[in-house]
N, C-alpha and C positions, 0 to 999 in steps of 0.2 A: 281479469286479475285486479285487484285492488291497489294501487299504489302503495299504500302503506303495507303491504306484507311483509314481515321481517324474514328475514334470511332467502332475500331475489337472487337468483340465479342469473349474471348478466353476461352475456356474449357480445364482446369486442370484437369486432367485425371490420376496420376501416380498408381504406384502398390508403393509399400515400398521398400524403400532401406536396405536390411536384413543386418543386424549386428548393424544400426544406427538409421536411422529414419522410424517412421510409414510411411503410407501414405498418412493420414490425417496431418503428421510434412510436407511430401513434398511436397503437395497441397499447405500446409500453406507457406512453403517457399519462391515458387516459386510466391506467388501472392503478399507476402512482398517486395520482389527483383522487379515487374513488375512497369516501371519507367513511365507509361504514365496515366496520371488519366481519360483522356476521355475515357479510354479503359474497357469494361466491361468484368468483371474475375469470370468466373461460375465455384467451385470451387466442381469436385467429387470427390475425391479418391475411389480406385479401389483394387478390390483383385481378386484372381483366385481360391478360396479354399484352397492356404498355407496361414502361418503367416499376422494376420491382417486381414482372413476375418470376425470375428466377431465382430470387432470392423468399419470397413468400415460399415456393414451392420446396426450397432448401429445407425450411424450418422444419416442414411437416413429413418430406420424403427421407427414407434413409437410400444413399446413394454418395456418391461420390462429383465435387464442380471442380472441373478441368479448364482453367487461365486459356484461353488463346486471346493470340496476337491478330489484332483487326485493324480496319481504320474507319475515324470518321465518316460523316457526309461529304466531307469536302476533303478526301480522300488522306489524310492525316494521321499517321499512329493510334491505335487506343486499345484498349484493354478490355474486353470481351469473356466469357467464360461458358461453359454447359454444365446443365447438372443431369448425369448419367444416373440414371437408375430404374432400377429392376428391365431391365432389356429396352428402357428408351432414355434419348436424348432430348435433352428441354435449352430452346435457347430463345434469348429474347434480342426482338430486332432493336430494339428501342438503345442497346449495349451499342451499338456500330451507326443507328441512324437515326438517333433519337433526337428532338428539338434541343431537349437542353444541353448537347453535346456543342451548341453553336449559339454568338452573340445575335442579339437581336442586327444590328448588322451584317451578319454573314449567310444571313436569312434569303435563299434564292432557289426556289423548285423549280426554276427552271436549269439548273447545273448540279444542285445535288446527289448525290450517288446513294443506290441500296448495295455496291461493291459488298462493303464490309458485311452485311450480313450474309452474302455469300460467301465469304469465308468463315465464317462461323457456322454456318451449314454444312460445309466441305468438311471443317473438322468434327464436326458431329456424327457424319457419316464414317468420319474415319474410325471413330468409336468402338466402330460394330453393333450397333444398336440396331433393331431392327425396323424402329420406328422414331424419328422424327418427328416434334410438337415445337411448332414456331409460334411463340407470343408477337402478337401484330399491333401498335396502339403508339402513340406518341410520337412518331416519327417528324422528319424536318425533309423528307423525300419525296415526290410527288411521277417519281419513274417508272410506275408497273411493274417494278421486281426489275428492271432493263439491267439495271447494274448488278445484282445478284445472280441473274440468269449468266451476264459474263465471267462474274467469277467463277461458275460452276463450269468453264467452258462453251456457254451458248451464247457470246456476246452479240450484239442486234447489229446489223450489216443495213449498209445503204444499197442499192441498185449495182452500183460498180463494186459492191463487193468488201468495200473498207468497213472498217469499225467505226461506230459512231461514238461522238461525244460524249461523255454521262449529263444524264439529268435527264428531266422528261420534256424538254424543247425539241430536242433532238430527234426525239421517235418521228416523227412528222414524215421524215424523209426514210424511216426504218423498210426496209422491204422484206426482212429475211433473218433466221438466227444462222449464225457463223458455226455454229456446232451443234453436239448433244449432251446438256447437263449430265454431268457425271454425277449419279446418285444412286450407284452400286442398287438398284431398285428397294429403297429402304420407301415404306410407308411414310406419308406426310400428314401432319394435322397442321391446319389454319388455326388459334387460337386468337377469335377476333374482339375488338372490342367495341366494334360498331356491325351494323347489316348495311351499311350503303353499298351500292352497285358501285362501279367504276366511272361512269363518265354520267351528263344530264345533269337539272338541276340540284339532286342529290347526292350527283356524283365526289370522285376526292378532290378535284379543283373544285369545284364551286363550295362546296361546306368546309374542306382545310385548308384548302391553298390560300389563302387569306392570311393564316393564323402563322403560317409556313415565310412570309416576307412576299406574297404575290399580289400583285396589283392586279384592278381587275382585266386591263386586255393581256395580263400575263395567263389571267383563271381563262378567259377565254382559247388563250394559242393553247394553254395545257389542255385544258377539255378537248380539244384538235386532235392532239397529238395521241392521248392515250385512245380516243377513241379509231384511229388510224392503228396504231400499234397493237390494240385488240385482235385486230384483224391478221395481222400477221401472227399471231401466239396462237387464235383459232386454226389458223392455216397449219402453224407448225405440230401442234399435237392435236389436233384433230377433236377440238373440241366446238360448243356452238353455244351463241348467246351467250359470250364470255363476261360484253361488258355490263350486261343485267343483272348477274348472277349477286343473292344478298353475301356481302363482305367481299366481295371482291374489288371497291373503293378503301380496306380496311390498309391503314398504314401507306398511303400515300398509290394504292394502287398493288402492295404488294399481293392483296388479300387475290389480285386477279393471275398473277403470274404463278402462284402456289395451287390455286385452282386447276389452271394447267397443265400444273405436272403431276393431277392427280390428286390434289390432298383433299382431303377432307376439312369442309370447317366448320369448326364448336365455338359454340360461345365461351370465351374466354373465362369469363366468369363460373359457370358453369364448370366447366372442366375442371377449373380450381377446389371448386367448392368439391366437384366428387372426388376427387384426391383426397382432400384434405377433412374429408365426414361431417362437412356444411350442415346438412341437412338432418343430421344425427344430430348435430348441437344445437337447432333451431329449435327439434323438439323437443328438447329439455329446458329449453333457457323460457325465463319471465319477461326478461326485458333486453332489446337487441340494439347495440351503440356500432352504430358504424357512421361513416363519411371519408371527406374525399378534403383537397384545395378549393375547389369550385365547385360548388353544387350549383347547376345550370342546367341549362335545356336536353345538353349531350349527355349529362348525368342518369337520363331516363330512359333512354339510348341504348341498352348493354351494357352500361357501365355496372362498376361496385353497387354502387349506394341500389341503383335500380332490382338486381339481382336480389340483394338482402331486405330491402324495402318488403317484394313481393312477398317473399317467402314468409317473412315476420307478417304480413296483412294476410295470406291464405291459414297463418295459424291462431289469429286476432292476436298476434301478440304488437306490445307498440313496441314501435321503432322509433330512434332520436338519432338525429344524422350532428354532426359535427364537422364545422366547412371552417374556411379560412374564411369563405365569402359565399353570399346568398344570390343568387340572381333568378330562382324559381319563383312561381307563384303559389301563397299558399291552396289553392284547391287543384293545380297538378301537382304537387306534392303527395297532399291528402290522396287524393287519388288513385296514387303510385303505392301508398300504403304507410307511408313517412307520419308519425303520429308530430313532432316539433322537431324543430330546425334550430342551433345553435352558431354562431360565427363570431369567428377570431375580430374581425374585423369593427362588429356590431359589440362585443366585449372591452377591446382594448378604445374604440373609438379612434383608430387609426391602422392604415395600409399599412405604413413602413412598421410601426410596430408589431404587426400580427406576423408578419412575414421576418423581422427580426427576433421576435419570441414564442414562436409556435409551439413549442413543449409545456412551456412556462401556462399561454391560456389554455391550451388544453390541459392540463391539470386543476387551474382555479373554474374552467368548466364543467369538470369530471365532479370537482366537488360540492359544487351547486346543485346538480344533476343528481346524485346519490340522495341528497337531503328530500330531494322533491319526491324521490320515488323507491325512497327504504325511509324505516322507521329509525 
């Protein structure tokens, strides 16, 4: 395709910029800022199963989002929702256990809780739905679903039989779940945003427990502990090679405990996209604009960018990502299928500004971007 062909057909494609804008604000941005009116602007935002994917899923599903009452990681009131439609429930962990729901000080996987996602599960079920799809990605929990599985009634039991602490220190001493998830037998999907296993160098302490507030002989006791508590969730439903399994490291270990109890897991992004006819608007579109807050290494990963990247390089079409910040290099970029890379960061010539006006540079780079590649 030639850059200068009048009247480009452009697919807005982002994931959200965590801490600022949805993804449905940076779609919106980017098509305010887009300076060429012959140009037609097919506007999806996009998620991977963290933060935002129930509200991405809203735009495109018709269905009905039902408010429940949840709580934090640090077991605290919060406001939680599902979006019911066509005979399944969709809900996102990231609502009940998500990082950004906690200050950088109250940052600790070793006592965080997946509770609250378990009751957002419960009410999902209560639905009548016959299928369950849990978004997995952003989390501040690092407990193999221990808290969630209690709220469903399976809370993790020590040897003498008491209930254990939340968080994932605690597993260490887990022998046994205390009951049997109550999940009226409704089908499960994983919707992940990574393939990491559970436990190893790979696993979710060693690659997120970090980002989560854990130091390292904290990464080490957790890699202990989920890897110990593995073994008791193999034991309890009868499954094997739990903590190898890809995405079951997804969301702090939840991806291992939803494994399980049977679910199936898709790629996040994926799943998105065939909902919402990804791949129908790939093939129509000239020029494909997506991105993320960070475009990084975990960006390549399953995430947004990675997903849209491929798909736009399997059809030669180019792809321009749009980040708050860059930390890729350009030839795994290239690679990935990313034709150029934009950032807030590298625009405004300041952190605290791109993260105080992120609509703002994505518009004045929306309209830079237009010039370069419409007439």
């Amino acid at each position: 395709m030639c850059c200068h062909t009048p009247g480009v057909r452009v697919l807005i494609c982002p994931d959200k910029f965590a801490g600022t804008l949805s993804a449905p604000e940076v779609a919106r941005a980017v098509a305010d800022g887009w300076s060429v009116p012959a140009d037609e602007l097919v506007l999806r935002p996009l998620a991977d199963g963290g933060p935002g994917f129930v509200e991405v899923l809203a735009t495109a599903l018709p269905g009905s989002r039902i408010p429940v009452r949840t709580v934090d990681p640090l077991g605290r009131p919060a406001l939680g929702e599902i979006l019911h439609a066509g005979g399944v429930a969709y809900v996102e962990s990231a609502q009940a256990c998500g990082l950004h729901l906690l200050t950088t000080e109250e940052r600790n996987p070793n006592t965080t809780t997946s509770y609250g996602l378990g009751l957002l599960l419960a009410a999902a079920v209560e639905t009548g739905a016959s299928q369950v799809v849990v978004g997995l990605g952003g989390s501040a929990v690092n407990d193999a679903g221990a808290g969630m599985l209690a709220a469903l009634g399976a809370a993790p039991v020590d040897a003498a039989g008491y209930a254990l602490p939340y968080g994932g220190a605690p597993l260490i001493t887990a022998a046994a779940l205390g009951g049997v998830p109550q999940l009226r037998q409704v089908t499960l999907v994983a919707a992940t945003d990574v393939d990491n296993p559970l436990t190893g160098l790979h696993g979710a302490s060693n690659v997120f427990g970090p980002q989560k507030g854990a130091t390292r002989d904290d990464v080490l006791r957790l890699d202990a502990a989920l890897e110990h508590f593995s073994g008791v969730l193999e034991k309890a439903f009868g499954v094997e090679d739990l903590a190898a399994r890809p995405g079951a490291g997804a969301a702090g270990g939840l991806g291992a405990a939803l494994i399980a109890l049977g679910a199936q897991v898709a790629s996040g992004i994926g799943l998105v996209g065939n909902l919402i006819g990804l791949d129908r608007e790939l093939d129509a579109a000239d020029l494909v604009i997506t991105g993320e807050g960070s475009f990084d290494h975990q960006s390549l990963r399953g995430k947004v960018v990675a997903g849209i990247a491929a798909g736009a390089r399997d059809r030669g079409l180019p792809c321009v990502v749009l980040a708050g910040r860059n930390e890729t290099g350009h030839r795994e970029a290239s690679a990935a299928g990313v034709t150029e890379t934009h950032t807030l960061v590298e625009h405004f010539g300041s952190v605290d500004q791109a993260m105080a006006e992120p609509a703002r540079g994505l518009r004045e780079l929306s309209e830079r971007i237009a010039r370069q590649w419409s007439r």
